[in-house]
VEXVO-745375 format. One line per 3 residues: number of its first residue (from 1); their letters; for each residue x, y, z of N, C-alpha, C. Coordinates in nm, 2 decimals, always signed. Example, Ala and Ser with C-alpha at 12.3 -4.5 7.8 and 13.67 -1.06 7.14 Angstrom:
! VEXVO-745375
1 = AS = +1.32,-0.57,+0.78,+1.23,-0.45,+0.78,+1.32,-0.33,+0.78 ~ +1.28,-0.22,+0.71,+1.37,-0.11,+0.71,+1.29,+0.00,+0.79
This chain:
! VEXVO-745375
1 = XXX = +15.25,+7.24,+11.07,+15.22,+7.11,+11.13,+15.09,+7.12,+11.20 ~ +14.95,+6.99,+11.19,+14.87,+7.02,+11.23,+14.88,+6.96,+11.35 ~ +14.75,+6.99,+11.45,+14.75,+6.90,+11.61,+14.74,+6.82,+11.59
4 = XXX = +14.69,+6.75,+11.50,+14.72,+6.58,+11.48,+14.82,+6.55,+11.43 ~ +14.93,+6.59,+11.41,+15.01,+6.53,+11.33,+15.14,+6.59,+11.50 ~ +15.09,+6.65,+11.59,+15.23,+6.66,+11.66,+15.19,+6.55,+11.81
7 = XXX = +15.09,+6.49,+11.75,+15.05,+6.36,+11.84,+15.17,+6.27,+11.83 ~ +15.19,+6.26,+11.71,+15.34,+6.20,+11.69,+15.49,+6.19,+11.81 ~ +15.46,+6.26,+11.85,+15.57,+6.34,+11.92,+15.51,+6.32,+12.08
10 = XXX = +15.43,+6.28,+12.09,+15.38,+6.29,+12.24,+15.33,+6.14,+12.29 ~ +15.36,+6.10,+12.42,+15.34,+5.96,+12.47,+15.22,+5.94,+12.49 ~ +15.09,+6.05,+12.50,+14.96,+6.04,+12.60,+14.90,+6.16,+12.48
13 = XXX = +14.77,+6.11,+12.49,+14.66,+6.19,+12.42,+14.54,+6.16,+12.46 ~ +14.49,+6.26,+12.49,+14.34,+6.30,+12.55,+14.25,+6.37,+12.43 ~ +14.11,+6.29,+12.39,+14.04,+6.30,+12.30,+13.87,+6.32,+12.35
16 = XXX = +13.82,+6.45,+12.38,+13.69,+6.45,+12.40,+13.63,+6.50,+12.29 ~ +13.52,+6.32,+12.26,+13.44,+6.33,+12.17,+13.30,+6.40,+12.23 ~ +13.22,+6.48,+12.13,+13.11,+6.53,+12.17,+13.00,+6.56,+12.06
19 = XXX = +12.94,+6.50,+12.06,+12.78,+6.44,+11.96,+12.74,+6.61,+11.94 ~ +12.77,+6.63,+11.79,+12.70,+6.73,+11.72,+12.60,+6.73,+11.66 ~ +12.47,+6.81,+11.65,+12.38,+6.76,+11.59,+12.35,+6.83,+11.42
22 = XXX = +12.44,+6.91,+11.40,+12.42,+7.04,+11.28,+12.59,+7.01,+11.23 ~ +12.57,+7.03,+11.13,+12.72,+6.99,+11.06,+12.83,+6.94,+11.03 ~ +12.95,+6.90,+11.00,+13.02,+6.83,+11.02,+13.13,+6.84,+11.09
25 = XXX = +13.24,+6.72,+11.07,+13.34,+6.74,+11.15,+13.45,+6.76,+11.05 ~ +13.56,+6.72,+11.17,+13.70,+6.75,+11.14,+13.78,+6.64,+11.17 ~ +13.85,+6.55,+11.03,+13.93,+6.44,+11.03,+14.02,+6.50,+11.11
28 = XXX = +14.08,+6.44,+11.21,+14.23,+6.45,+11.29,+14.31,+6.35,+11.23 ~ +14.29,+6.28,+11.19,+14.45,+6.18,+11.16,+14.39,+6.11,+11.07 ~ +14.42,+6.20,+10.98,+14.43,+6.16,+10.82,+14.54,+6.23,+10.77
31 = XXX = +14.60,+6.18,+10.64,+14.71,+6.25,+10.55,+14.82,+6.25,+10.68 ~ +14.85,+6.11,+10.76,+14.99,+6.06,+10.83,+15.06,+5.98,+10.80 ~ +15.19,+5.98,+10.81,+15.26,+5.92,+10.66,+15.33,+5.83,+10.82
34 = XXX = +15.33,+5.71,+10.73,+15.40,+5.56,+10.81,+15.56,+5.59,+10.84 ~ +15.60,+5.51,+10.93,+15.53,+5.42,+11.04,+15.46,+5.52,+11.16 ~ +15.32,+5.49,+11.19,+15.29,+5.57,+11.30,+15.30,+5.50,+11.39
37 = XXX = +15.32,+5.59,+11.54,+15.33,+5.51,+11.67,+15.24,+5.45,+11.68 ~ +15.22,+5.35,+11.81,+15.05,+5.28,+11.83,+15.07,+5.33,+11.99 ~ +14.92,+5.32,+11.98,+14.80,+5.39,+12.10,+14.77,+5.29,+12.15
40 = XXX = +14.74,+5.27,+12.30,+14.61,+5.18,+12.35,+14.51,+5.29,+12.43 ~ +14.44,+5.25,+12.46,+14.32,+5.30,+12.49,+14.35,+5.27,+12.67 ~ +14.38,+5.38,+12.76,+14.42,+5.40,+12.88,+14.29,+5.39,+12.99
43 = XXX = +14.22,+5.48,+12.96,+14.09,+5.56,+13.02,+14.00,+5.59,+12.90 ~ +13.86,+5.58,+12.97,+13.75,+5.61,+12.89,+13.64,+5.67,+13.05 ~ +13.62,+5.77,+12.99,+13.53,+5.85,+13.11,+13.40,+5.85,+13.02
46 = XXX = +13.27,+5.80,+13.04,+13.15,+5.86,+12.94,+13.08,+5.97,+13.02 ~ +12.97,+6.09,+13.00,+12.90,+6.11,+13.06,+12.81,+6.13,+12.96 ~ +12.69,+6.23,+12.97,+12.57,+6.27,+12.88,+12.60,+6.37,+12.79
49 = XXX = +12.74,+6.45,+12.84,+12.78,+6.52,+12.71,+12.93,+6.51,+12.62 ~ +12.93,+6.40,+12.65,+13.09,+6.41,+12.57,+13.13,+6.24,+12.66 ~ +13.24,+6.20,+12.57,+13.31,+6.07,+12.59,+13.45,+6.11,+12.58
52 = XXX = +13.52,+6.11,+12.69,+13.70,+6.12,+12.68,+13.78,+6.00,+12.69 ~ +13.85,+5.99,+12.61,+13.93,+5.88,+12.52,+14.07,+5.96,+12.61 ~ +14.14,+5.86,+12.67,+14.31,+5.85,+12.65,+14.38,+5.78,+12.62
55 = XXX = +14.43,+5.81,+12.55,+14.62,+5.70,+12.47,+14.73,+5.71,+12.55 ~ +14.75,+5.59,+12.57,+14.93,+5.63,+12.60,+14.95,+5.53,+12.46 ~ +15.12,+5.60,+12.49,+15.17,+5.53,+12.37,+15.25,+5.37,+12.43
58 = XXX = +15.22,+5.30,+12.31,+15.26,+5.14,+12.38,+15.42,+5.12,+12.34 ~ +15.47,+5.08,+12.45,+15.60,+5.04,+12.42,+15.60,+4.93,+12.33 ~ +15.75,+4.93,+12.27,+15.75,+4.83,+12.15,+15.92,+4.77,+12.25
């Protein structure tokens, strides 16, 4: 099982994005098979090197 895929299983997720300038990246949540939970967007911190994203998970 990858770390994206055991997001599933967890109510909160913390995502620090950070601007590469040489090569690529790495899909995280791709090849997740339905129904997936839903996320809102909790906190957003920016600074000059990186943007941190939190999720909680939304009650249904």
């Amino acid at each position: 099982m990858s770390g994206a895929q055991l997001y599933l299983l967890n109510d909160e997720l913390e995502i620090a994005f950070v601007p590469v300038l040489f090569g690529g990246g790495r899909r995280l949540f791709e090849n997740l098979r339905e129904p997936l939970p839903q996320f809102r967007i909790d906190r957003v911190l920016h600074s000059p090197d990186a943007t941190h994203l939190r999720y909680v998970r939304q009650q249904v």
